[in-house]
C-alpha positions in Angstrom: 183.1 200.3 122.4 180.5 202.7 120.6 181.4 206.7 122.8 177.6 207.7 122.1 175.8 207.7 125.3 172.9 205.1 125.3 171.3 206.9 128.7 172.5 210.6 129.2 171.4 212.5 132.2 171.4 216.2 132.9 170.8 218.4 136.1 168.4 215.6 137.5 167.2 216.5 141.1 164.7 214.7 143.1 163.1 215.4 146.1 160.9 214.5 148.5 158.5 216.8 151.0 158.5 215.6 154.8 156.1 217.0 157.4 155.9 220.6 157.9 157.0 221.8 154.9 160.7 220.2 155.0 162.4 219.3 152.1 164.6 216.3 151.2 167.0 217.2 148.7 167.5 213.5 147.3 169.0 214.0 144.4 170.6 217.4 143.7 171.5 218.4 140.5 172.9 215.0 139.4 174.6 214.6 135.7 176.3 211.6 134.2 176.3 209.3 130.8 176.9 205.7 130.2 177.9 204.5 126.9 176.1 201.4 125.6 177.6 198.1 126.2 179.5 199.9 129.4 178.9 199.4 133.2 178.8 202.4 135.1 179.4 202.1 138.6 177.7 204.6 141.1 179.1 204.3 144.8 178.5 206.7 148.0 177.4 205.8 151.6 173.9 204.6 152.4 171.8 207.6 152.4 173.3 209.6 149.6 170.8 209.1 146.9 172.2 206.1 144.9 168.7 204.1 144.7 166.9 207.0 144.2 168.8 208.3 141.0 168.1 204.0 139.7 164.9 204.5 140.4 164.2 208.4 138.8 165.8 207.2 136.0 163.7 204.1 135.0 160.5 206.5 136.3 159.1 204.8 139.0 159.7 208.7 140.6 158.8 211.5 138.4 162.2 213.8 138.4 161.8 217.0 139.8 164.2 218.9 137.8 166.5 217.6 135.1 166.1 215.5 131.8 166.7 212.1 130.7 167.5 210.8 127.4 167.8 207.3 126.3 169.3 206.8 122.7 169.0 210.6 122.4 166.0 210.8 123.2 164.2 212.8 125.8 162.1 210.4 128.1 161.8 213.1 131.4 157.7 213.7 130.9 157.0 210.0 128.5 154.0 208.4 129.5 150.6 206.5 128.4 151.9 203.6 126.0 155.7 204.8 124.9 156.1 204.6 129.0 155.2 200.7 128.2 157.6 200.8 125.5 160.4 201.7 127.5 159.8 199.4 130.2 160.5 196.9 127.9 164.0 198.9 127.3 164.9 199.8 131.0 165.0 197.3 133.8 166.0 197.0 137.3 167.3 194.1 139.6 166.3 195.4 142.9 168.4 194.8 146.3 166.0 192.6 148.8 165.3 189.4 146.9 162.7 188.2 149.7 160.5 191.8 149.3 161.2 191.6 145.7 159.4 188.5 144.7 155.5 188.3 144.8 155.0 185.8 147.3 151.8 184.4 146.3 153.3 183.5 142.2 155.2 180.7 141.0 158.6 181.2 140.1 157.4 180.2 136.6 154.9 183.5 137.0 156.7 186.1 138.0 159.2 185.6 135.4 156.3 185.2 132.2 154.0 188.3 133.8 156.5 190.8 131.8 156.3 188.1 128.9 152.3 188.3 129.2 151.9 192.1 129.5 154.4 193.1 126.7 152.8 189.8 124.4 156.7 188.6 124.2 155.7 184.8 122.0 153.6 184.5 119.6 151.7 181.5 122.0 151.3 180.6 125.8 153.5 177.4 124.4 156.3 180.2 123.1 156.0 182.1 126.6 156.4 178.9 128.5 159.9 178.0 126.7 161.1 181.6 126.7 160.6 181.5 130.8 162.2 178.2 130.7 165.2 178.8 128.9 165.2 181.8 131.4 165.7 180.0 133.9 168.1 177.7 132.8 170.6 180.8 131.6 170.4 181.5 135.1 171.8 178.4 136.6 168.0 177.2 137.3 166.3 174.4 136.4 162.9 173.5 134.3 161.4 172.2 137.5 161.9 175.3 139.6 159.0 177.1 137.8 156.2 175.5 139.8 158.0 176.3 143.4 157.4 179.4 145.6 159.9 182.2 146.2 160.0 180.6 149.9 161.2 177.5 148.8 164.5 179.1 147.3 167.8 180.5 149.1 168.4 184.1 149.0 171.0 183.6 146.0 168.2 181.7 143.9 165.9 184.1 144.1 168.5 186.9 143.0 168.6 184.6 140.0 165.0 184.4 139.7 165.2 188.8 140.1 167.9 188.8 137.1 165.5 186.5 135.1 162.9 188.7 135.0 164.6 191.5 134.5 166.0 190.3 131.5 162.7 188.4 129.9 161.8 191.2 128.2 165.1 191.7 126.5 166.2 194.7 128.2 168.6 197.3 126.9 169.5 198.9 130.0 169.7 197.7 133.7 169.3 199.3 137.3 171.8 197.0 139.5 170.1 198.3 142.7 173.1 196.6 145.4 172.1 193.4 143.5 174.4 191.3 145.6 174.6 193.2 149.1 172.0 191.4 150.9 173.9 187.8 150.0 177.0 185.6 151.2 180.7 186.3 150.2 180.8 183.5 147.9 177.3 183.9 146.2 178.3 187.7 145.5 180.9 186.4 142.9 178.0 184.2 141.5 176.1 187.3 140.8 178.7 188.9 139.5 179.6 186.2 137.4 175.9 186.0 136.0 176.1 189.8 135.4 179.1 190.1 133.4 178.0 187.5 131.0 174.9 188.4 130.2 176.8 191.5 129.5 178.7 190.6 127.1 176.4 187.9 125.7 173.5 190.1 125.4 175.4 193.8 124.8 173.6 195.0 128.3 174.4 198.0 130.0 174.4 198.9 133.3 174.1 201.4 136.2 175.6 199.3 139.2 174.8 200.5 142.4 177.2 199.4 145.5 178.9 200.6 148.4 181.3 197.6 147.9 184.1 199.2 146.1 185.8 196.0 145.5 182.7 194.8 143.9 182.3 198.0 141.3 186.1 197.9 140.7 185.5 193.9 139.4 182.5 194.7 137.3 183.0 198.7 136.4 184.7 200.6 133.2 183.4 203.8 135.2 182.7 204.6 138.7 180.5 208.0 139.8 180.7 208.9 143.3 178.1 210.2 145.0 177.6 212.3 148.6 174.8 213.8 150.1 172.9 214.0 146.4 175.5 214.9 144.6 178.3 213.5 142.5 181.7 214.3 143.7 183.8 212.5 141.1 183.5 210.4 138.0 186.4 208.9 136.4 187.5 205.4 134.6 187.9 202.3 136.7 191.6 202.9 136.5 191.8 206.4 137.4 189.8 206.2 140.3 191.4 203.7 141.8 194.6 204.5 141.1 194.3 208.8 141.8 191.0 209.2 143.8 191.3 213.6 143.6 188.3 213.9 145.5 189.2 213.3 149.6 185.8 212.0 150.3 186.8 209.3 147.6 190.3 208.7 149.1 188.7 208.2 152.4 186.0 205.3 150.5 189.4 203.7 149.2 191.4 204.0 152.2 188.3 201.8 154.2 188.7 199.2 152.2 190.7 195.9 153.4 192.8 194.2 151.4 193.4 190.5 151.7 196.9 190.8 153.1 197.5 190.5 156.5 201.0 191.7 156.1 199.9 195.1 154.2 196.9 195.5 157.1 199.0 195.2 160.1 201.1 198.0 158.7 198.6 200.0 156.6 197.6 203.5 158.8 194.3 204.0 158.5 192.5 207.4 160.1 188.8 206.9 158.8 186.7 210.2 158.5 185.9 212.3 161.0 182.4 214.1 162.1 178.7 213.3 160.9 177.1 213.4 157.5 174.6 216.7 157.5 171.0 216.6 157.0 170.2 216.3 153.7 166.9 218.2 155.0 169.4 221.3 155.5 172.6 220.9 153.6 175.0 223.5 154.9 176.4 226.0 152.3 179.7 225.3 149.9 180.9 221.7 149.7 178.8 219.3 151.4 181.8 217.0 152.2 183.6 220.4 154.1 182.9 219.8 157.7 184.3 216.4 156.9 187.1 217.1 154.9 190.9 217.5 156.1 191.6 219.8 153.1 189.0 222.3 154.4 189.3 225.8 153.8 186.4 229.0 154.1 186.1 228.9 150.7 184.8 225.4 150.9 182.4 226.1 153.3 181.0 229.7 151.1 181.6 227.8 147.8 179.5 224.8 145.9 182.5 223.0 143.6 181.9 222.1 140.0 183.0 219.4 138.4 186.2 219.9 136.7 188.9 217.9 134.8 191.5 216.9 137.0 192.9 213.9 134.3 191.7 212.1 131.0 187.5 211.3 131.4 188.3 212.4 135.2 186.3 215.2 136.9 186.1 216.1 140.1 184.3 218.7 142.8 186.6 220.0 145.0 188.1 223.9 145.2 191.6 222.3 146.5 192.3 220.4 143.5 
C-alpha cells in the first residue's frame, strides 16, 4: 500500500456559536492521515464530533482552525470552481437514507444530477448508461431508475446513496454511520458493497461508526475520538488487541461477543459518570472525571498524543 497520505489533516477545530455568546467546541484541535487505498476508521460516542470532522473535511463547514490537504495539497480556504473540482474527488454517503434522498427525483435522477453538473458523458445517451450500470454494480436493477425513493426499503436506498456517491468517480469517501440506521443482516450487505468497490475502484475511506465490530471488519486503522478530540489512533490490530487509552478499553469492553459461554462469565463494569458539556469542557483530560486511572495531574493537564507501540499513539498522562 502506497504510505503517502492521500488526505492529511492538521490541528482542525470546528466550532459552533449557541445563544448568548456560548461556544461549542465541536471539533478541537483534531489531526489524523489516511493513506490512499486505506480505510480509516473513526469511532467515539454520539456527540463527540465524528460527523462533524466528515463533514469539515469535504467543506460543507468552513474549519475554524486547522488545514486540510488532499494529495498534498492545501484545500482549507478552496473555493469558486477548484471547490467543484474536488467535489468530484471527495464524497460522502450520509447516515439517514430516507432524509438523504430528494423525494420528489427518480432514482434514475438523483444518481445522473452529479453526472449532469460535472458533464460526466459525452451525451444524455452516455449519462443514461453510466447511471445504469450504477445501479446494477449496486445490486439494482435497470428498471429501478423510474421509481421513487418511497418505493424502496431502507437498504435500497443506502444503495441508491452509495451510487451516487460514487458516479462521479470519487477518490475519497465520507462513510457517515452508512449502515447504522439499517437491519443486522443488511449491515453486512453494506459492508460487503463497501469493501469491494474498495478494492475494485482503489477508494479510500473515513468510516464513521460507533459499531466497533463493524470498523474492526472493514478498518486497517481506527481513530478514537471523545468530546472533540482524538484519544488514540492505532492499526486495526493494535487497537483491538492493546486499547492504552481507558476510554478505548471501556468502548471494547461494551461490546458482546457472540458466545453465550464467554458472556455469562465475562465481568463487565461499564463507565461511570456523565460526559461534560462540550459548551464548557473542564480543564486537563476530558475523559478524567470518567476515568479509573484518574489522578490531579489529569484533571490540570491536556495529554498529547504519544507513541505507546508501532503507528500507536495515545493521550493519556498514565501511560
Amino acid at each position: 500500500m502506497n504510505q503517502e497520505p492521500l488526505v492529511r489533516v492538521e490541528g482542525l477545530k470546528k466550532y459552533f456559536t449557541l445563544h448568548r455568546g456560548k461556544v461549542l467546541k465541536a471539533v478541537d484541535d483534531v489531526s489524523f492521515s489516511i493513506r490512499k487505498g486505506e480505510t480509516l476508521g473513526l469511532v467515539g460516542e454520539s456527540g463527540c464530533g465524528k460527523t462533524t470532522v466528515g463533514r469539515t473535511l469535504l467543506k460543507l463547514y468552513q474549519p475554524d482552525s486547522g488545514r486540510i490537504f488532499f494529495h498534498g495539497e492545501d484545500i482549507t480556504k478552496v473555493s469558486g470552481s477548484r471547490k467543484k473540482e474536488l467535489c468530484c474527488k471527495m464524497q460522502m454517503i450520509y447516515q439517514d437514507p430516507y432524509a438523504s434522498l430528494n423525494p420528489f427525483m427518480t432514482v434514475g435522477e438523483i444518481i445522473s444530477e452529479g453526472l449532469d453538473i460535472h458533464r460526466i458523458g459525452s451525451s444524455r445517451a452516455e449519462r443514461s448508461e453510466i447511471m445504469y450500470g450504477l445501479l446494477e454494480k449496486v445490486g439494482l436493477h435497470r428498471e429501478h431508475a423510474n421509481r421513487f425513493p418511497h418505493e424502496f426499503s431502507g437498504g435500497q436506498r443506502q444503495r441508491v446513496g452509495i451510487a451516487r456517491s460514487l458516479a462521479v468517480n470519487p477518490e475519497f469517501v465520507v462513510c457517515d454511520e452508512a449502515i447504522s440506521a439499517l437491519d443486522v443482516s443488511v449491515q453486512a450487505q453494506i459492508i460487503n458493497l463497501l469493501m469491494d468497490f474498495r478494492d475494485q475502484m482503489g477508494l479510500t475511506y473515513l468510516f464513521i461508526a460507533h459499531d466497533l465490530s463493524v470498523v474492526r471488519c472493514i478498518s486497517q486503522r481506527v481513530a478514537v475520538m471523545y468530546m472533540g478530540k482524538i484519544v488514540e489512533t492505532g492499526s486495526v490490530e493494535e487497537i483491538y488487541s492493546h486499547p492504552a487509552h481507558p476510554y478505548t478499553r471501556g468502548l471494547m469492553e461494551a461490546v458482546p461477543v457472540a458466545d453465550p459461554e464467554y458472556e455469562k462469565k465475562k465481568v463487565y463494569t461499564p463507565m461511570q459518570g456523565e460526559v461534560p458539556s462540550p459548551v464548557n469542557p473542564p480543564p486537563g483530560c476530558r475523559f478524567a472525571d470518567r476515568c479509573p486511572l484518574a489522578c490531579g495531574e489529569c484533571r490540570q493537564k491536556e495529554p498529547a498524543l504519544r507513541q505507546v507501540g508501532t503507528d500507536h499513539l495515545a493521550a493519556c498522562c498514565r501511560l
